[in-house]
C-alpha positions in Angstrom: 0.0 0.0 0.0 1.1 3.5 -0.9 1.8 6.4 1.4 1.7 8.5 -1.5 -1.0 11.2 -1.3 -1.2 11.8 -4.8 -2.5 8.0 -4.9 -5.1 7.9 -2.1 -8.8 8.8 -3.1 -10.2 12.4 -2.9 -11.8 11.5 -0.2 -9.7 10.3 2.2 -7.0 13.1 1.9 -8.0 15.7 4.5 -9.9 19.1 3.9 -8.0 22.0 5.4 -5.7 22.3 8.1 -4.6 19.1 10.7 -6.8 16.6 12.1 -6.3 14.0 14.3 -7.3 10.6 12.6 -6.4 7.9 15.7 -4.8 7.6 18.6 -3.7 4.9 20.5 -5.0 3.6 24.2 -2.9 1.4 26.0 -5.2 -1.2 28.2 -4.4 -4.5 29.9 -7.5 -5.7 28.5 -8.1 -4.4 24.9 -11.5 -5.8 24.6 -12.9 -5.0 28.1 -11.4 -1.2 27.7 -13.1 -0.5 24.4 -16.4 -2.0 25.1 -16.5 0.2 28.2 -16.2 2.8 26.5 -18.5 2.0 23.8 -21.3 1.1 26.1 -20.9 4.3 28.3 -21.2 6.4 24.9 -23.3 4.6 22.7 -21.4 3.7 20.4 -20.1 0.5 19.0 -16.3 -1.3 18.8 -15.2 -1.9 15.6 -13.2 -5.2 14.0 -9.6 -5.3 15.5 -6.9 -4.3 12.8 -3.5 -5.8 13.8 -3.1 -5.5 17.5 -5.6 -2.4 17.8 -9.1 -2.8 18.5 -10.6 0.9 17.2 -13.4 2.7 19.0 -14.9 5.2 16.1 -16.2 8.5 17.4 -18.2 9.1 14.2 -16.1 12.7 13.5 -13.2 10.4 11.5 -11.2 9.6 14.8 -10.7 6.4 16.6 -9.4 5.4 19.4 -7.2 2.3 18.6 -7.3 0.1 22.2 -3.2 -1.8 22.7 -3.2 -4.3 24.8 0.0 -3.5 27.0 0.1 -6.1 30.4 4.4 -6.6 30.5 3.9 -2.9 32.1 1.4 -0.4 34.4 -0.7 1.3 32.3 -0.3 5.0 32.7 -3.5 7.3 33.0 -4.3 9.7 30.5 -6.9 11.9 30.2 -9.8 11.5 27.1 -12.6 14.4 27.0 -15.5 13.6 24.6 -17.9 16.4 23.1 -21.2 15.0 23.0 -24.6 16.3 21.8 -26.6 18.0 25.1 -29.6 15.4 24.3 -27.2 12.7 24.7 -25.9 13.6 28.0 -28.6 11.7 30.4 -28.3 8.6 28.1 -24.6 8.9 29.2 -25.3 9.0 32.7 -28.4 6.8 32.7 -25.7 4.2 31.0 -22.8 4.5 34.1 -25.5 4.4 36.7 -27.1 1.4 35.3 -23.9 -0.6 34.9 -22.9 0.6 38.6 -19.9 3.0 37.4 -19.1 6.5 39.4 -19.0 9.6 37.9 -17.7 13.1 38.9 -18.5 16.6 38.6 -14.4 17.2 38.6 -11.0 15.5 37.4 -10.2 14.8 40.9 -13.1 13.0 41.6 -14.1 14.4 44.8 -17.8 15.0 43.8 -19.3 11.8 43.3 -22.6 11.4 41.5 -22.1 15.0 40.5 -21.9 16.6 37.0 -21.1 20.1 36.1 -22.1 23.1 34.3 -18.6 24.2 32.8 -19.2 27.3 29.8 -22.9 26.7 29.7 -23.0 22.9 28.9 -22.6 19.5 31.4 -20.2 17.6 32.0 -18.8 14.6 34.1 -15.7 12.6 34.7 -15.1 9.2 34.9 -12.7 6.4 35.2 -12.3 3.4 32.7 -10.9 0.1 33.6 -7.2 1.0 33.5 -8.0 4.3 35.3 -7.5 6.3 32.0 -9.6 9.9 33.7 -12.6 10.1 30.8 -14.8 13.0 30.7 -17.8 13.6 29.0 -19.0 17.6 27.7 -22.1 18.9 26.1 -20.4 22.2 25.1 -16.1 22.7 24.7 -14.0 24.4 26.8 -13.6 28.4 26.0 -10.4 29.1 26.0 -8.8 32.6 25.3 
């Protein structure tokens, strides 16, 4: 296969500017990690490719799970714009399967969201302890 641009399709070369296409999440359980994470957000886990097992987020980025268990995994932070009418299906989701969510990254406010820049928003924590956070509207910066 050809890393040559001028040989991919017109629509698979990207429209303006940088985008972030993948990334990869290191879990010591590549199948329990994404499913988590597809569950809480509604969305579905996609056929493994090589040793990644991709989440798609529907706006041309997955997150490609790695199983990693010679090693502790090392938490990183994932924030996830949704749609505000999505939001209580998000929570509705983490109660029902028992999981705890927070109104703050440190996780001091249990069974609390928030109202940061006009939208909601919660924190939670997925098997590996990779902090995810869920938003309705994105953070203003300056």
């Amino acid at each position: 296969m050809s890393h040559d641009p001028q040989h991919l399709p017109e629509s698979q070369l990207p429209r303006a500017g940088v985008q972030l296409n993948h990334t990869a999440v290191y879990a010591s359980d590549r199948y329990l990690s994404a499913e988590f994470l597809a569950v809480v957000l509604g969305l579905r886990v996609g056929a493994p490719f090589g040793p990644f097992l991709p989440v798609d987020l529907g706006n041309g980025v997955t997150l490609d799970y790695y199983e990693k268990r010679d090693e502790p995994i090392q938490s990183q932070h994932y924030a996830f714009l949704i749609p505000d009418e999505r939001f209580d299906a998000v929570i509705a989701r983490l109660e029902a399967v028992g999981v705890t969510y927070y109104a703050d990254p440190g996780h001091t406010e249990p069974g609390r969201t928030n109202g940061l820049f006009g939208g909601r928003g919660a924190y939670i924590d997925d098997p590996d302890g990779h902090n995810m956070e869920v938003m309705t509207r994105p953070y203003a910066r300056p």
